[in-house]
Structures are given as structure tokens and as C-alpha cells.
N, C-alpha and C positions, 0 to 999 in steps of 0.2 A: 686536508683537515685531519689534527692527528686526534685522536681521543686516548688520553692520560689512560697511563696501566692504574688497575684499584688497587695496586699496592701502595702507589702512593697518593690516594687519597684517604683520608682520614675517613672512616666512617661506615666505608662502603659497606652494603650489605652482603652477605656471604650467597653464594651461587646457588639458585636453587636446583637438586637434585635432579629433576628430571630431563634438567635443562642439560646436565652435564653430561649425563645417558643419553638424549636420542637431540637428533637434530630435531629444531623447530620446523613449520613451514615453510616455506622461503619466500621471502619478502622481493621484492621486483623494484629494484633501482631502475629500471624503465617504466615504471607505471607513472612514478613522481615527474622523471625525467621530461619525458612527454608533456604530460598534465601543463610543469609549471613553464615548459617553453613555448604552449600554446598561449597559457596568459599571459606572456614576454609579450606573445607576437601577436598577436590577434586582440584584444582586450579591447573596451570603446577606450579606456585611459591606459597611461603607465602607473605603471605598478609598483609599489616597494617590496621586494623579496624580503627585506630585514624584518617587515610585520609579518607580510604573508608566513614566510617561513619558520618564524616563530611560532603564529598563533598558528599552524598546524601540526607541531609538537605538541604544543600544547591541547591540541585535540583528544591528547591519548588518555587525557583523565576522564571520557567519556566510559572508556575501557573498564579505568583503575587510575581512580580519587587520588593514590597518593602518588601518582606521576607528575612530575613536575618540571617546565622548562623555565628557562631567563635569560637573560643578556645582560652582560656587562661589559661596556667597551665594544670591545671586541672579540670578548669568547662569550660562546653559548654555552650554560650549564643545565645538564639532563641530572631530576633529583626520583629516586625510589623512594617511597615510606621515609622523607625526609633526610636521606643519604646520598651527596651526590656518587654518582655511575659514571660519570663521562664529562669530558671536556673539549670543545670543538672551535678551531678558528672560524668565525663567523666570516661569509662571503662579501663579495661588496653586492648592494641594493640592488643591483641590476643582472646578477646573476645567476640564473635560473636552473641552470644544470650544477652549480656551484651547490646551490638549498636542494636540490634534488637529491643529491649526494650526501647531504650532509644529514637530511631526513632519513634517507634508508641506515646511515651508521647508526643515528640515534633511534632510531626505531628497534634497531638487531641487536643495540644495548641495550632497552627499555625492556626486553623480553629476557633477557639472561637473568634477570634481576626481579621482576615481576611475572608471579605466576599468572596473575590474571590476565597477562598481558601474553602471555607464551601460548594458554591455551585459545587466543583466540584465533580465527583462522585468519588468512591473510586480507579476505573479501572485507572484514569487518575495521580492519586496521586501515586499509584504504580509505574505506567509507570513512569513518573520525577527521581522519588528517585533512583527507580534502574537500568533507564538508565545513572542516575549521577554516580550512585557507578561503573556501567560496565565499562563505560568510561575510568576508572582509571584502567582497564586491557589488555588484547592486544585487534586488532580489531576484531577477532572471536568469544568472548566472547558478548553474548548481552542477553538482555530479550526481550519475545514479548509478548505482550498484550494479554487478552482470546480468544480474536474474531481472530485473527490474527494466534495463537497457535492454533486454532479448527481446522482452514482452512488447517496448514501445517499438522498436526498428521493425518488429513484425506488423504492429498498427500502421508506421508512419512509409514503410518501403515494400513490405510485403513481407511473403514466408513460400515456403515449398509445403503444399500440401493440396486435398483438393474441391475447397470452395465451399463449406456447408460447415454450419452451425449445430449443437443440440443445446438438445433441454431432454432435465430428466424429470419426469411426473410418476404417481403413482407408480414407482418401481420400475416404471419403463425408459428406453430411455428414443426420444424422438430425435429428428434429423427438424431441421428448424433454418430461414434465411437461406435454400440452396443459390448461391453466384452466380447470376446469369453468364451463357458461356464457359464456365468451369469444366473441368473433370466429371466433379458430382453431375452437373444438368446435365452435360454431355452423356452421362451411363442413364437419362432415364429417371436418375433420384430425385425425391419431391420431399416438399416440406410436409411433414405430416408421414412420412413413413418411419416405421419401429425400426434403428438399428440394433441387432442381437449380437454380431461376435465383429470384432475387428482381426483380421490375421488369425480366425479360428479359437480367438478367445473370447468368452463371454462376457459381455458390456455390463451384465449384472454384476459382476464379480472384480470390475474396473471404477476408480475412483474416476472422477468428472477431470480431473488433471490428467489424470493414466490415461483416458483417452484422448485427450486433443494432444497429447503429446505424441500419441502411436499415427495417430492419424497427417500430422506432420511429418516432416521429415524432408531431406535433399531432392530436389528437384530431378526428376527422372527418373526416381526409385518407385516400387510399387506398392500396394496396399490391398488389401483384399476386404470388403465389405460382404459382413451378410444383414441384407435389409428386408423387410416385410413388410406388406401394404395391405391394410383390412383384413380380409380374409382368408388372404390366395396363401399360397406356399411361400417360404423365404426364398428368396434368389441369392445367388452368391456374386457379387461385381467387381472385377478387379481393376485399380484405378490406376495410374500413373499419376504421381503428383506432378503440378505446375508453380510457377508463380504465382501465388494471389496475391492480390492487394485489397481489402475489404473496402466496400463498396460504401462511399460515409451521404450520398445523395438517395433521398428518398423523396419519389414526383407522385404528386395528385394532384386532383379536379375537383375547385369549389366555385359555385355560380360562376360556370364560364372561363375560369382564372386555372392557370397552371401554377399549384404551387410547388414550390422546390425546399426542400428543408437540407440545407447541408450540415452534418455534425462535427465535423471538422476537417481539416486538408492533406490530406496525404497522397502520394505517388497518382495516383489514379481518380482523383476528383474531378479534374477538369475536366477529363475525357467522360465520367460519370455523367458528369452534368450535361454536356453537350448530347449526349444519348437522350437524357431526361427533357431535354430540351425540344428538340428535334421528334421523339416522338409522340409528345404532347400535341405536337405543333400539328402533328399528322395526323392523329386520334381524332383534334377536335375540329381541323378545317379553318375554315372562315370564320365561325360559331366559337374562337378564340379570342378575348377581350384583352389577353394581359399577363402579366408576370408577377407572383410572389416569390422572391427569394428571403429564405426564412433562415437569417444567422444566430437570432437567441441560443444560445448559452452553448455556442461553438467559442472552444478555447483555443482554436488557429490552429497552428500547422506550418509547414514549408510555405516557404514563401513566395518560391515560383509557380505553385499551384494559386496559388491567389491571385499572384496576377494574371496566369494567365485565364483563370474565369472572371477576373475585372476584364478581360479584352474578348472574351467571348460578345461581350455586349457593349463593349465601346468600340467607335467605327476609328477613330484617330484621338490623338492631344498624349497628354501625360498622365502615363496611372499613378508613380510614386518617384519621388526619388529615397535615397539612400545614402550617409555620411557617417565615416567613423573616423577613425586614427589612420586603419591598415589602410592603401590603398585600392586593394580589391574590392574596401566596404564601399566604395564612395562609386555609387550606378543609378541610373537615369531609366526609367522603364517606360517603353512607348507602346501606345494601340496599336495594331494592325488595324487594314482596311476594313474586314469585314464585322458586321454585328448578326450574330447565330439568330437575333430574335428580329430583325430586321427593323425594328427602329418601335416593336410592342411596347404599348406602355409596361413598366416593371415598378415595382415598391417591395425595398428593402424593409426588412426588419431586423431590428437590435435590440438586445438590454444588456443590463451590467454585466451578464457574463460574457457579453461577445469580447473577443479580444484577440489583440495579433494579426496574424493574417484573416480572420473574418472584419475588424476594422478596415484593413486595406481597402478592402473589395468595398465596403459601405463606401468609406471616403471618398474614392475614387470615383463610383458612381455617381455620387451626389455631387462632388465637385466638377467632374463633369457634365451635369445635365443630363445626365443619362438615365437616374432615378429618384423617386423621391424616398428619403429613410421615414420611416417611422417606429417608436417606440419610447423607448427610454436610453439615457448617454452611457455609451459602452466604456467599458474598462480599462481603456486609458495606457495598453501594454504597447509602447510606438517605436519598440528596439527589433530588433533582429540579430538570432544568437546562431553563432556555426555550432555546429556537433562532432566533434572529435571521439573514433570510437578508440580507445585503451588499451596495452598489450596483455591487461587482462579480462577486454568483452565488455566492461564499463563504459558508461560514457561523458563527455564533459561540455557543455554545455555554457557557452561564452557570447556575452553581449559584444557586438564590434561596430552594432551602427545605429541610429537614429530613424527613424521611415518618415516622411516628408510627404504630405500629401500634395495632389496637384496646386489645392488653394496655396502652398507654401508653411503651411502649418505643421508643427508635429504633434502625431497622436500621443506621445507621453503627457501618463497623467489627465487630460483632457478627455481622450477618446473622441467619439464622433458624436455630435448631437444632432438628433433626428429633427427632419423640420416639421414635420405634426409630433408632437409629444403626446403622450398616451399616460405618464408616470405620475402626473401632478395628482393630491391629493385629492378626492372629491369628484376628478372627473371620470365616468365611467362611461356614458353613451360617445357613442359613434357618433351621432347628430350633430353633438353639443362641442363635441371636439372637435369636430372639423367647419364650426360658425363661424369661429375667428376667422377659416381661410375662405370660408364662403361670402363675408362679408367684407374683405379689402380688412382684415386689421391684425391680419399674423404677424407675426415680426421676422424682416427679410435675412438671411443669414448675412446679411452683411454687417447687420449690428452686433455679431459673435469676431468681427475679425480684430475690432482691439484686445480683446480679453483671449483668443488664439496666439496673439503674436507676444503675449507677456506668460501664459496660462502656467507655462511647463517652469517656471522656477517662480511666478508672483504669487503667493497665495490669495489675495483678493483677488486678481481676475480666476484663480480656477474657482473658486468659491462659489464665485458669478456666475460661470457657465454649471458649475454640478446643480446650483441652485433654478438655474432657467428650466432644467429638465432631468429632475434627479433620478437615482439607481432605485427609487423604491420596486419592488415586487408589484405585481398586480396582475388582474385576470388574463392570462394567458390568450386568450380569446378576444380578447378586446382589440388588440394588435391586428389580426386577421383580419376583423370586422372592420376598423376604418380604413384598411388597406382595398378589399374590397368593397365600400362603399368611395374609394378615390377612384378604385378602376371602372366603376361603372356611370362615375359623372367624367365623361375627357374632359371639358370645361373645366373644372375645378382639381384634374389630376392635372392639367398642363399648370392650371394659377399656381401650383406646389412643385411640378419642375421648374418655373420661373426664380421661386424664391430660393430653390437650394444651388441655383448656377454658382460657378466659379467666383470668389470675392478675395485676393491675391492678398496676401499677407508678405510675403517675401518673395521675389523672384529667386528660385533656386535650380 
């Protein structure tokens, strides 16, 4: 791809000065590179690089308004404050290292020529371009910046540091959430003690970022805490950071019922849960009625963690399958033999924010027999997207498959609908919502399998289903309460395992 000298283009705008004085940033033909051969290759469709790669020049007027790309024919023209800069043979449609290359020249011109564009750093120029080109894919698919990408791979895989939370009040600053098993619990450290200096520096005199960022760090390095409990003298504790993964399961006991609240799914959930599980089971004996798994307003996560706490409690069958373009996307995912709860009544809970991999695990349940949902119909997210990290710490983020529940159905759009609904307007009592199933006149979810098998592209049948049990908001509370008023009739929690059994929409 040659780009014309501005000699002879008419017009050009004159170089600006600073430009000519120091080099700019340097812009990374591998950041593009990468990015657009991921969406080559991975993507649920194919792609046209000819749009993409436009409309992510064309991102740069996010920068600076009077940048400007186009296409004609066959060359692409980059314009400054209405002066073209550059002229470029345009690649063919399928050529993704081709627009990669062709983006970082028009980019390294767009800056010789534009100040606004020179002083931005290069973090910011990424973010434009290839939130332009993401744009042009479904809403799933996005890039996040490095700073932003640190923050989530430390949620979703973990971090080097060691196991505890604060919070700062009245000038102090506390230790808060110590990680069972951690570093921190290991020295001793408790929620409710005063951190004062980390590494001999004083916490007062450290901003709430300055700390977790000192307190972090590579795995095997050390730290030095000085902490204070009531009244006694400060102790000084020197830690060795580990891997953490934060802990997203949090277990209680209401009337006899172990609940489970998971926040969402990362590295360490399932093992989470089975802990939460198992020691519930032990605290309470035989005097143990049942399971709430509580997904409300979990926005998912990896999607091996999901299934494998869908198989924590299912003994065999099918948890999901999985279909895209690539062939790696297209997999089959089976129970193991054992059930962690041993065959305990369980009731899921959902609402519109559940989504992703907390759908899986509803669907799976319920299409299996293995639980009954209740709530309201979750959010409708039935893709699964790989994560590509960036050769600048970014990351990209690409839908490549479909999720298939055991009925045969997919959550796109649809989500899962719970077979006691809780969302309908006007119903509030426990009692009155669960009469229909008390008296033989719930509707079986089999009468959900037409309007499943059209849902994800017919707009009447989703219509249908968002309308049987819509996303309204509502008492928080409510949800518990007929989930607990199920576990404590078996009779009428088995008549609602009955109705959410398996109702086959496609053999897949």
C-alpha cells in the first residue's frame, strides 16, 4: 500500500512543528494486526475488512472532527481539516493483515498532520479505531483498554497479592473480606483490623488506589503490613503474595435452606461453591431441607466455571452445547456421575440481569430436572465470546458461538423463563403465586417450546415469552420467599420439578 508524497497532492496541510521536532508515540502495527486476524478467524460470521477497516479510520474523528476517511474504487483517501494526507490501495475484503497495515500507515499520517491527533497517546488511538471496527459486530463483541483489561483479568483469573479487601472510614483505614486460606488469614489478619503503614508507609498518607496497588504485586514477592486490632500494640506481618482469585460465592442459612448467592463466574467459583456447598451440608446435618442458588443480577463469566457448577448438581445428560463458524466453537458438554448435593431439593433464582453463564447453569438445571427456576426471564445473552489479550495489555473480546441449551433451544434474546414467575404485575404474596401450581393450572413448560424454537429471530414468539414473565423489577424478597415456601412443601416442589423437565425443541 503506497501513500502518495503531499507534494503532489493539492491541498495538503503544512506539517505541524512539533511533529517535525520530536517523534510521536509509536503506534504498534501488531496491536491492529492481531486484533483484525482474530476477527478473520474466530468471529460467529465472516467479516468484510472493506467496512471494518474503514469504519475504523474512520474512528479517529472521535479524536479530531476534521479527520476524515473514504473509499473509492479501490483507493482509500485519509482527509485533515478537509485536505487530503494520504492515499492507499485498498486490500481485498478478506484481508486482515492487509487493513492492519494499512490502518497503522493511515494512522502515523493522521498524526503528522493533526495536532490533536499527535498529542494523543497511543492507548487512546487504539481504543477509537477498534471500538469503530467492534461496532460493526454484534453488541457482545467489544475491546477494552489496558487499564480497564488489568482490572477485569484480575477479577476473572486472579492477581498476585495477598487476600483482603479495605475500606476507609473516619480517617482510618480497615482491612475488610479477609480470603479464606489466603496469605492475609494465614498471618492471623481479621476483618475489622486498622491497617496503618504498608512497606513502612503510612495508609493515611496513601490514596485508596496507592494502596491496593502496593499491596499487589508478582507472585512470590513480599509485603510488609503493619496492622492494629482494638487496643493492643500494632504488629508488623510480612506476607508473601499468592495467587488470589476473589471469592464471587457467598453461603447462608434461612428456615433450614442453604442459600448460595453467586456474583458472578470466574477462575475459582466452582471450587467456591462446592466448599459453600459441602460445608453447609455439614453445619446443618439432616435438619438440611434444600438448596437456593441465587443468580439475580450475575452478569456470567467464563464459561467452564458455569458448567462446571451446572455439573456439581447434575448426576448425568447434557449441560449445553455450543456452535459457531470456527471449529473449536462447536462442543458438546456432559454431567459427570456425581451430584455434590446428592439428589437435595434446589431452586434457582433469576431476573433480568442474570445473563451468560449464569443462564447456562438456570437452563441446564431446569432442562434437566434437576431444579425448579424461579423469578423473572433473564437477559437473554446465549453467545460465548474468547478473550484475546493484545500486544499492548488490551483486550478483545469476540462472539464465536451460540450456547444451546439441553431442551435444544438457544438463550439468545429469549433467556430462560422461570417456571413459577414472581415478575407479573400485581402479584406480590408467596401463597397466591404459587396457587396456580398448587392447584394443577400452571402452564407446563412445554407450551414455551413453540415460541423457543422461533424466539431468537421471530419477533412475536419473543414477544410471547418476555410477555408470559416479564423483566419488571420487583421485591427482591419475594423471590426467596416462594422459593422457600417450595422447599418446604416436597409435594408441590416435586409438581414444579415435573413441569420444568426437558421439552426438546431440536435434537442438537
Amino acid at each position: 500500500m503506497l501513500a502518495v508524497g503531499l507534494g503532489s497532492l493539492g491541498g495538503a496541510l503544512p506539517r505541524p512543528a512539533e511533529a517535525a521536532a520530536t517523534e510521536a508515540a509509536f503506534i504498534s502495527e501488531q496491536v491492529f494486526a492481531v486484533a483484525y486476524g482474530k476477527i478473520a478467524e474466530v468471529y460467529l460470521q465472516q467479516v468484510d475488512f472493506g467496512r471494518l477497516g474503514l469504519d475504523g479510520l474512520k474512528g479517529l474523528a472521535t479524536i479530531d472532527p476534521t479527520a476524515r476517511a473514504e473509499r473509492q474504487g479501490n483507493t482509500v483517501r485519509l482527509y485533515v481539516s478537509g485536505s487530503l494526507i494520504g492515499e492507499y490501495a485498498a486490500p481485498s475484503l478478506s484481508d486482515a493483515a492487509g487493513w492492519a497495515a494499512l490502518t497503522t500507515k493511515a494512522v502515523e499520517r493522521a498524526r503528522l498532520y493533526s495536532p490533536t491527533l499527535y498529542q494523543a497517546v497511543p492507548e487512546r488511538v487504539y481504543q477509537v479505531v477498534l471500538d469503530s471496527v467492534m461496532s460493526d459486530l454484534d453488541g457482545y463483541s467489544r475491546y477494552t483498554g489496558t487499564q480497564r483489561a488489568t482490572s477485569e483479568r484480575a477479577q476473572r483469573e486472579g492477581y498476585g497479592g495477598i487476600g483482603l479487601s479495605l475500606e476507609t472510614a473516619n480517617g482510618r483505614t480497615l482491612i475488610r473480606n479477609v480470603l479464606p486460606r489466603s496469605p492475609a488469614d494465614r498471618a492471623g489478619i481479621r476483618s475489622g483490623d486498622q491497617l496503618l503503614a504498608i512497606d513502612g508507609d503510612l495508609t493515611a498518607r496513601l490514596s485508596e488506589s496507592d494502596m491496593r496497588d502496593r499491596l499487589r504485586g508478582p507472585t512470590g514477592t513480599m509485603v510488609l503490613l503493619t496492622v492494629a486490632r482494638d487496643n493492643n500494640p500494632p504488629r508488623r506481618a510480612p506476607l508473601r503474595r499468592e495467587r488470589v482469585v476473589p471469592n464471587t460465592v457467598n453461603a447462608s442459612v434461612s428456615e433450614q435452606v442453604g442459600v448460595l448467592k453467586v456474583d458472578r463466574f470466574n477462575a475459582a467459583t466452582a471450587s467456591n461453591l462446592r466448599d459453600a456447598v459441602l460445608g453447609t451440608r455439614q453445619s446443618m446435618g439432616k435438619g438440611l431441607r434444600g438448596f437456593v442458588l441465587d443468580l439475580r443480577g450475575n452478569p456470567g463469566g467464563l464459561l467452564d466455571q458455569a458448567v462446571a457448577v451446572a455439573d456439581l448438581f447434575i448426576a448425568q445428560g447434557k449441560i449445553i452445547t455450543t456452535e459457531g463458524r470456527h471449529p473449536d466453537s462447536r462442543q458438546r458438554f456432559e454431567a459427570g456421575p456425581d451430584d455434590i448435593a446428592e439428589g437435595m431439593p434446589l431452586v434457582v433464582l433469576v431476573d433480568g440481569r442474570s445473563a451468560s453463564s449464569a443462564e447456562v447453569v438456570a437452563a441446564a438445571l431446569q432442562d434437566s430436572g434437576r431444579a425448579v427456576v424461579v423469578g423473572a426471564s433473564s437477559y437473554g445473552k446465549g453467545s460465548v465470546q474468547t478473550v484475546t489479550r493484545l500486544p499492548n495489555d488490551g483486550e478483545l473480546f469476540l462472539t464465536w458461538s451460540r450456547i444451546y441449551t439441553p431442551a435444544g433451544y438457544t438463550l439468545h434474546r429469549q433467556g430462560v423463563q422461570p417456571t413459577v414467575c414472581t415478575s407479573r404485575t400485581g402479584q406480590d404474596d408467596p401463597v397466591a403465586l404459587l396457587s396456580d401450581l398448587r392447584d394443577g393450572r400452571a402452564r407446563p413448560m412445554t407450551q414455551f417450546a413453540g415460541w423457543r424454537a422461533r424466539a431468537a429471530d421471530d419477533e412475536e414468539a419473543l414477544t410471547r415469552l418476555r410477555e408470559a414473565c416479564p423483566w419488571k423489577e420487583h421485591e427482591p424478597e419475594l423471590d426467596l420467599k416462594v422459593a422457600l415456601r417450595l422447599l418446604a412443601e416436597p409435594a408441590l416442589y416435586q409438581r414444579a420439578v415435573a413441569l420444568s423437565s426437558t421439552n426438546t425443541v431440536a435434537e442438537r
